[in-house]
C-alpha positions in Angstrom: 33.1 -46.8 -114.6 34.1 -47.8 -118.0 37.4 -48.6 -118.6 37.7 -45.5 -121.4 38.1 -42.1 -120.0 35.1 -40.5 -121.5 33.3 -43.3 -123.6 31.1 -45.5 -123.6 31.5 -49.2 -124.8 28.8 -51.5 -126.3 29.4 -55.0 -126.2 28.2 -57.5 -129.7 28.5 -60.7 -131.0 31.7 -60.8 -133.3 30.1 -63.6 -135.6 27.4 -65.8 -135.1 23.1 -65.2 -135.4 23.1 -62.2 -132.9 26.4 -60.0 -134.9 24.2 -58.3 -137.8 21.3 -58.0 -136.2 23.1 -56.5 -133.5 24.5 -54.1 -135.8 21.0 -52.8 -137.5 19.8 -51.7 -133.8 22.4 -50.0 -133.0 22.7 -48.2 -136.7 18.4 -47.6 -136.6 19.1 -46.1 -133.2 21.2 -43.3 -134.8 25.0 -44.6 -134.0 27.5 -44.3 -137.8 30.0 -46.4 -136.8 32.9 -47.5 -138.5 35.5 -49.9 -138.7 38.6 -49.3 -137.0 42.8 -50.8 -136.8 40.8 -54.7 -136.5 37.8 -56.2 -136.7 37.5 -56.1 -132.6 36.7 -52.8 -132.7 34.3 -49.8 -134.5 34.4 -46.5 -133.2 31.3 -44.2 -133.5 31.4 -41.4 -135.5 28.9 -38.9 -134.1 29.2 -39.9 -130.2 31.9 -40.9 -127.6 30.9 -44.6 -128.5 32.9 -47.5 -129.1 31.6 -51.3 -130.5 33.7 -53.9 -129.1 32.7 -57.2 -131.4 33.7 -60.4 -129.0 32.8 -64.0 -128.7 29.4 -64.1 -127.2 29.9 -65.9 -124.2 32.3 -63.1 -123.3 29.7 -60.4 -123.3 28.1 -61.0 -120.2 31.8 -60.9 -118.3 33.1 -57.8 -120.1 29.5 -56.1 -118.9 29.4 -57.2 -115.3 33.1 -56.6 -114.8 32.1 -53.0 -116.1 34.4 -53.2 -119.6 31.4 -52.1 -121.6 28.2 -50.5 -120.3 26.2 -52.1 -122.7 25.9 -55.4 -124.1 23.5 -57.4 -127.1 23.7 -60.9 -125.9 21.0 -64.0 -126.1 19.4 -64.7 -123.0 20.6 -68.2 -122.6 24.5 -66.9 -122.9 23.4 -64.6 -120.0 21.9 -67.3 -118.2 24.7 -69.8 -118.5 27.4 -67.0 -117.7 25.8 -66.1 -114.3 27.9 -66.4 -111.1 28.1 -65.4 -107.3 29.3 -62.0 -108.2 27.8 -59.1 -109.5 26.3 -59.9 -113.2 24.8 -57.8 -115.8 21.2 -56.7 -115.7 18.7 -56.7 -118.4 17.6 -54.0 -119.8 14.9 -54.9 -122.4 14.0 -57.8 -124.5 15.0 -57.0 -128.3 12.6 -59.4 -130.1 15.4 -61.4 -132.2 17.3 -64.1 -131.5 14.6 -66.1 -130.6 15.4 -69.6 -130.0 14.3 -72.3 -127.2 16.5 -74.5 -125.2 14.8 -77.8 -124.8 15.6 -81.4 -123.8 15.1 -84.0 -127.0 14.9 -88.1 -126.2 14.9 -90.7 -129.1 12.3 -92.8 -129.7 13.9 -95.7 -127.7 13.6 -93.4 -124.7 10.4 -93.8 -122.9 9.8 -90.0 -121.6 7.2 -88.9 -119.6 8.5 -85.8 -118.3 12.2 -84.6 -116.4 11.6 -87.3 -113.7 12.6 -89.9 -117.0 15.6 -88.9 -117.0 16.1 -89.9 -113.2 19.7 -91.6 -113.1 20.5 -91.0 -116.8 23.2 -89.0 -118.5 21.8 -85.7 -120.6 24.3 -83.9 -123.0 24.8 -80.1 -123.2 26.5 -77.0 -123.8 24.3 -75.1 -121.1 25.4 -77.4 -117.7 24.1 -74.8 -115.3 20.9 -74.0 -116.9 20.2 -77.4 -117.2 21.1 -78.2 -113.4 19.1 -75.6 -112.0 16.1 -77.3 -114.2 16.6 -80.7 -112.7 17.0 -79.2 -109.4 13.8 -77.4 -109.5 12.2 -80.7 -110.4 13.9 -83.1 -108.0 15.6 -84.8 -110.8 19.3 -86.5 -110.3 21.0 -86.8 -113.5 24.3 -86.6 -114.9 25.2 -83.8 -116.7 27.7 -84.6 -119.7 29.4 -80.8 -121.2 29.7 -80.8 -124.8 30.6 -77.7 -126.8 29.4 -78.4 -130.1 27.3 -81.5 -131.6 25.3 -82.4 -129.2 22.9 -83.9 -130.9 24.8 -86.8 -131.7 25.5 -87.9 -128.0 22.8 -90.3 -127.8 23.7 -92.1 -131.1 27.5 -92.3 -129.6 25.9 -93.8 -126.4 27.5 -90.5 -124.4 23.9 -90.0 -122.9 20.6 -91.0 -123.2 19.0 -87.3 -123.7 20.4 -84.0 -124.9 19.6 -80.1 -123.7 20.1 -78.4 -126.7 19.3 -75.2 -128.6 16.3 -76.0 -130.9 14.9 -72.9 -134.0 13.8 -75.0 -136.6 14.1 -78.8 -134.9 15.7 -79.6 -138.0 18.9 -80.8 -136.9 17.3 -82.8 -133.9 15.1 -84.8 -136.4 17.7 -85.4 -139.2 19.9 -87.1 -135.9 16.3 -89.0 -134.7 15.3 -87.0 -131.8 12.2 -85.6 -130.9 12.0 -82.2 -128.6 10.4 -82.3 -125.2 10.2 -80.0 -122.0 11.1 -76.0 -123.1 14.4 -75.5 -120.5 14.7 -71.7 -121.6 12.8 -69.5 -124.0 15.9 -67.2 -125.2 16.0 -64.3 -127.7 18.9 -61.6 -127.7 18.6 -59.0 -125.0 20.4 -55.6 -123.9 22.2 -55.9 -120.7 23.3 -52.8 -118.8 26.6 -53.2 -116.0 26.1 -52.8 -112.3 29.0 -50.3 -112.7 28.1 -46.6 -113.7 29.7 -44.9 -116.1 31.4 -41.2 -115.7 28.8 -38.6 -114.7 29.0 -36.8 -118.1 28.2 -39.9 -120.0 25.4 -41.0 -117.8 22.8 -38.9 -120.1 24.1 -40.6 -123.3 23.8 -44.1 -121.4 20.3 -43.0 -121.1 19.7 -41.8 -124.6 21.0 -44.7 -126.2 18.7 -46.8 -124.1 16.0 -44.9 -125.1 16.4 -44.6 -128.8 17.1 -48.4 -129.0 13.4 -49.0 -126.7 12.1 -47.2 -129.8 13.4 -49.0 -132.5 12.4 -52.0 -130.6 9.0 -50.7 -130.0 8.7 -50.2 -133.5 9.4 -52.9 -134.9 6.6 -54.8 -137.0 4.4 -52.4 -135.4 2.1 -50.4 -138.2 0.2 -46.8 -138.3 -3.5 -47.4 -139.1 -5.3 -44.4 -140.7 -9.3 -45.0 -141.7 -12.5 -42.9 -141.5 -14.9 -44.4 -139.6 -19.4 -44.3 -139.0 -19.3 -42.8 -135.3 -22.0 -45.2 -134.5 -19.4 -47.6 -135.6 -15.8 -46.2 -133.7 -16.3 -48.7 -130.7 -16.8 -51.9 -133.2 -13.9 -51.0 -135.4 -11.6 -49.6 -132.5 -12.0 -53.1 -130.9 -10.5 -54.5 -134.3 -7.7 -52.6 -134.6 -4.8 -55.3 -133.6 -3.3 -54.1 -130.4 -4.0 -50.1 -130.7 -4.5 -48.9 -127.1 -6.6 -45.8 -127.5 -6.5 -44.5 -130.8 -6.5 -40.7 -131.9 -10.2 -39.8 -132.8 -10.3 -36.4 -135.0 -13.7 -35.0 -136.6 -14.0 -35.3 -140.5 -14.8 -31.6 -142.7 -18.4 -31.2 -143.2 -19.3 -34.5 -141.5 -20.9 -34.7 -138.4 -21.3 -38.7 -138.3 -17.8 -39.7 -138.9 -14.7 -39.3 -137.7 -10.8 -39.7 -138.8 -9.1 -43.0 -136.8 -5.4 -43.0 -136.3 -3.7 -45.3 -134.4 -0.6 -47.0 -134.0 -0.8 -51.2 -133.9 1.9 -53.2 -132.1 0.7 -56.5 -133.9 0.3 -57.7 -137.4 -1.8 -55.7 -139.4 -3.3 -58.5 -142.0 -5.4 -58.4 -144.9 -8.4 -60.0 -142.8 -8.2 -57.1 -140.3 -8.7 -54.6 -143.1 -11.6 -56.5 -144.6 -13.0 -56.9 -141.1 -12.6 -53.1 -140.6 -13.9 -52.4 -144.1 -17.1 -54.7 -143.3 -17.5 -52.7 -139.7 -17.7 -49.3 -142.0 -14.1 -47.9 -142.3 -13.4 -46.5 -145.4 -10.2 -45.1 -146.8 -7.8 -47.4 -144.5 -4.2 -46.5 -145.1 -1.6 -48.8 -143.1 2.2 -47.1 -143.0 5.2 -48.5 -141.9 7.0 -46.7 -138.9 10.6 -46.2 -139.0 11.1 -45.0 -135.6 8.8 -44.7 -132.3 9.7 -43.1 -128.8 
């Protein structure tokens, strides 16, 4: 159980791309927390919650070992911090965070897949990851660790190919290399630890998990109301950008159309509206959603 008699501990990113957004979840998902005695910790006002705000690559050890129950970490921190023992599970996929892990070359580098780098030295901050790539693929290369500027290994002749993290690929083209094979698709992700916390906390555990599925779930997603030409609901139902099965209501004094309401997971664009409008919809309303469970 947690290491607190009778609260629960949540794991973030202290600084870095993952801290605010980190934050925003939890605070959408109804926890007022606030600061406390240092920045390492933020106690929650209105449950028996504490935030404890560490280096990243710490999260997945404070989870597994069963410091914190709950953790917000990216997916390729998880993946690199893995061991023989008992790790962290994931929970859910949070939709931010994204970011890809990818092996670049320069241009001098004639690459025709991982089997180019047969016999070479890559550059990383992610050495297992990137072994268990090359492993999968046959591929015997020297891995060189790096902890920060990698992207200039090749230029210092400390390897001939890098395994970095790549968003924009701005960094690797201003150093002149050019991104290859996807090693890891990443984005930040709750992680839940193998250990279980007290019995009386166990239904919070659960709530928390819930309300943050919502706010995930919620997230870009839209609520679509129109009228529609019954002779018409199976054309403009189809449109709707991933709606499911919508709620189909009767209009007042109208026996050949009906009210549409639905709730769209995906991007709601102006083009989908004028296709809707051209289908026979009429008096589309699209509404932001704040929370969803």
């Amino acid at each position: 159980m947690s290491t607190v008699q009778g609260r629960l501990r949540i794991a973030v990113q202290k600084s870095g791309r993952l801290a605010d957004r980190s934050l925003d979840l939890i605070r959408d998902a109804g926890l007022k927390w606030v600061k406390g005695h240092n920045d390492l910790l933020y106690r929650v006002e209105n449950y028996p919650i504490d935030l404890l705000r560490v280096r990243d690559d710490d999260i997945p050890t404070f989870v597994a070992d069963g410091v914190c129950d709950l953790g917000i970490v990216g997916e390729n921190v998880l993946e690199e911090g893995r061991n023989g023992g008992p790790n962290a599970s994931i929970v859910m996929p949070l939709g931010f965070g994204r970011c890809t892990l990818k092996l670049a070359t320069p241009p001098s580098l004639a690459y025709d897949g991982p089997a180019s780098l047969e016999g070479l030295r890559i550059a990383t901050s992610y050495p297992k990851i990137l072994r268990r790539f090359l492993d999968e693929r046959g591929v015997q290369a020297d891995i060189v660790v790096m902890r920060g500027a990698v992207e200039v290994a090749p230029r210092l002749k400390l390897a001939a190919a890098i395994c970095d993290l790549v968003s924009t690929g701005a960094t690797l083209e201003a150093n002149g290399l050019g991104a290859k094979d996807t090693v890891l698709e990443s984005q930040a992700v709750l992680i839940q630890s193998p250990t279980a916390p007290e019995p009386g906390l166990q239904p919070l555990l659960d709530s928390i998990i819930e309300r943050m599925a919502g706010v995930v779930s919620s997230q870009g997603a839209k609520y679509v109301m129109l009228n529609a030409p019954r002779a018409a609901l199976d054309q403009i139902t189809a449109i709707l950008p991933g709606a499911g099965s919508p709620t189909v209501m009767p209009l007042s004094g109208r026996d050949d159309a009906v009210a549409v309401h639905a709730v769209c997971q995906e991007a709601v664009f102006w083009e989908t509206l004028e296709k809707l409008k051209a289908a026979g919809a009429s008096a589309i309303l699209v509404l932001p959603i704040e929370k969803m469970m």
